[in-house]
C-alpha positions as CSV (number, residue, x, y, z in Angstrom):
1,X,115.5,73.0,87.2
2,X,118.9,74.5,87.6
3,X,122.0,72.8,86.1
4,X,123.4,70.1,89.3
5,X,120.5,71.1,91.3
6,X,119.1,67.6,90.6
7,X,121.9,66.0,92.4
8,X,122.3,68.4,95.6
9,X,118.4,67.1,95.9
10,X,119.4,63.3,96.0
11,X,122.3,64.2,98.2
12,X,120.1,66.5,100.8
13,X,116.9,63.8,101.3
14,X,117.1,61.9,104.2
15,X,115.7,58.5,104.8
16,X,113.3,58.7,108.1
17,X,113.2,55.8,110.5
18,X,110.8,53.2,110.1
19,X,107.1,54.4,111.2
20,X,108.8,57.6,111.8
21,X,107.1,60.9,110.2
22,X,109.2,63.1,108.6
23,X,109.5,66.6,110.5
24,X,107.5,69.0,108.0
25,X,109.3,72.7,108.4
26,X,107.5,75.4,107.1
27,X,108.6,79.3,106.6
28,X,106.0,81.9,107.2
29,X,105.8,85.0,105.9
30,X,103.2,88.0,107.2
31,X,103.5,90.9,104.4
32,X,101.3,94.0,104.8
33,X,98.3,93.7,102.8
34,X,97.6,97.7,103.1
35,X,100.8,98.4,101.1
36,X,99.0,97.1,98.0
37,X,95.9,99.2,98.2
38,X,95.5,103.2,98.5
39,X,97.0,105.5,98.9
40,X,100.1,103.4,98.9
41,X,99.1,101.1,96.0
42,X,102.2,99.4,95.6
43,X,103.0,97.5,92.5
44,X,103.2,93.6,93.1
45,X,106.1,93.0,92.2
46,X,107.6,95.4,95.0
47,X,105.5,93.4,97.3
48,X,106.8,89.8,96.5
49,X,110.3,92.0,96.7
50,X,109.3,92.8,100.4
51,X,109.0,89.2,101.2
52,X,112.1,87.8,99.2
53,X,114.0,90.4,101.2
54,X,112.5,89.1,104.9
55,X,112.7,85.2,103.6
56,X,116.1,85.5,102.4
57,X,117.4,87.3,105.8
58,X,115.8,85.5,108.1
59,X,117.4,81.7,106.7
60,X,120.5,84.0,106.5
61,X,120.4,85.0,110.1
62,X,119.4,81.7,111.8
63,X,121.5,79.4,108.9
64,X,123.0,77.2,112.0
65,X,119.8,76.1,113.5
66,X,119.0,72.4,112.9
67,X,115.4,73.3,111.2
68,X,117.2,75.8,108.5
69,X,120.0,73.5,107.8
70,X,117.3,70.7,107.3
71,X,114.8,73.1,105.0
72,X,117.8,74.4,103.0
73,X,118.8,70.3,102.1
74,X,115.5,69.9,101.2
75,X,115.7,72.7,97.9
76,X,112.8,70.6,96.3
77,X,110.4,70.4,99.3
78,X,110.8,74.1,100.9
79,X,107.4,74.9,101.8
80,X,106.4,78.6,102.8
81,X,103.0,80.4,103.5
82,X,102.0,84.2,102.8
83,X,100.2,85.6,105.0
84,X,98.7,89.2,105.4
85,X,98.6,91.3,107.7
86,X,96.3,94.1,107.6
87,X,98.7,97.0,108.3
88,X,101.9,98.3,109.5
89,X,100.7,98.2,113.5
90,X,99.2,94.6,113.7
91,X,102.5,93.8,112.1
92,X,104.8,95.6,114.3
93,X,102.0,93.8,117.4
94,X,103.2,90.4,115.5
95,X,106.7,91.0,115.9
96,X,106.5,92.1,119.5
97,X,104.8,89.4,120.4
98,X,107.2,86.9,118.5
99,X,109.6,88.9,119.9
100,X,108.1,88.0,124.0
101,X,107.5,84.3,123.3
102,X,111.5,83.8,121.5
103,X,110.4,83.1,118.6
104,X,113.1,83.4,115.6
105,X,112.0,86.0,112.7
106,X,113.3,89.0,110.7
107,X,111.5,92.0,110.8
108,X,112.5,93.5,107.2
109,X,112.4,97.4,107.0
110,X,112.7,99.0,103.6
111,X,114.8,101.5,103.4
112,X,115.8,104.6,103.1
113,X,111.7,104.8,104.3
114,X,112.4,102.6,107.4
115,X,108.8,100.9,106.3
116,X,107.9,98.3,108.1
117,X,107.0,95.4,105.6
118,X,107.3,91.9,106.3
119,X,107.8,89.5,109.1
120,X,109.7,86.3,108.3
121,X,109.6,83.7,110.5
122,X,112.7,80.7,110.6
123,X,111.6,77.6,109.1
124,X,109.4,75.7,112.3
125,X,107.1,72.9,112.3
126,X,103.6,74.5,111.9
127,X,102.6,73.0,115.3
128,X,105.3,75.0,117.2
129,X,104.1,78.8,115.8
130,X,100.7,78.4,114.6
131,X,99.2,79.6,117.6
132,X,101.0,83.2,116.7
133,X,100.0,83.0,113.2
134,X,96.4,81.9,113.3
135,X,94.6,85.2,113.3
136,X,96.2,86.2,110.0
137,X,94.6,85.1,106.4
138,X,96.6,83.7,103.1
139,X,98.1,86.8,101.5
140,X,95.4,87.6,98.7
């Protein structure tokens, strides 16, 4: 654990009401699973790359909302899922229809390719995207 990292986790936890459930935010990820395989075979670590790069932008981009500022208190406890998707079209088709139904992602683009590679989505309680994200499998 980082040097003072300890502290910020005390400082960030926050005690729930009583018989109240905590709010579990999740961030998900949808990376392409065809950009690991031929012909583009890329290497993993320029895949894990590809979903730092959507992650980081998308808590940059929606930092103010309530579920961000909430996951980001909770360093210890940030919880995200990988999933794939199978190419660059059903990814593109996930981000539309995020896109339609307002929900808050980052579509990251490698450049200077303009690639389509990863969708990430704000942290949100599972039960509120789920129904967007069902169709696609943990990232293998």
């Amino acid at each position: 654990m980082h040097r003072g990292i300890g502290q910020t986790l005390q400082l960030g936890r926050k005690m729930a009401a009583p018989g109240a459930k905590p709010q579990i935010l999740v961030q998900y990820l949808v990376l392409r699973k065809d950009l690991s395989q031929a012909p583009f075979s890329w290497p993993a670590g320029a895949l894990v790359a590809q979903a730092c790069h959507a992650a980081t932008a998308a808590l940059h981009i929606h930092r103010d909302h309530p579920h961000t500022v909430s996951y980001l208190q909770e360093l210890g406890r940030m919880r995200k899922v990988v999933l794939e998707a199978p190419d660059e079209t059903a990814l593109k088709e996930l981000a539309e229809t995020l896109q339609q139904k307002n929900i808050d992602h980052m579509l990251w683009l490698e450049q200077p390719e303009n690639v389509a590679t990863c969708i990430a989505l704000r942290p949100y309680p599972k039960e509120e995207v789920n129904q967007y994200l069902k169709k696609f499998r943990l990232f293998k």
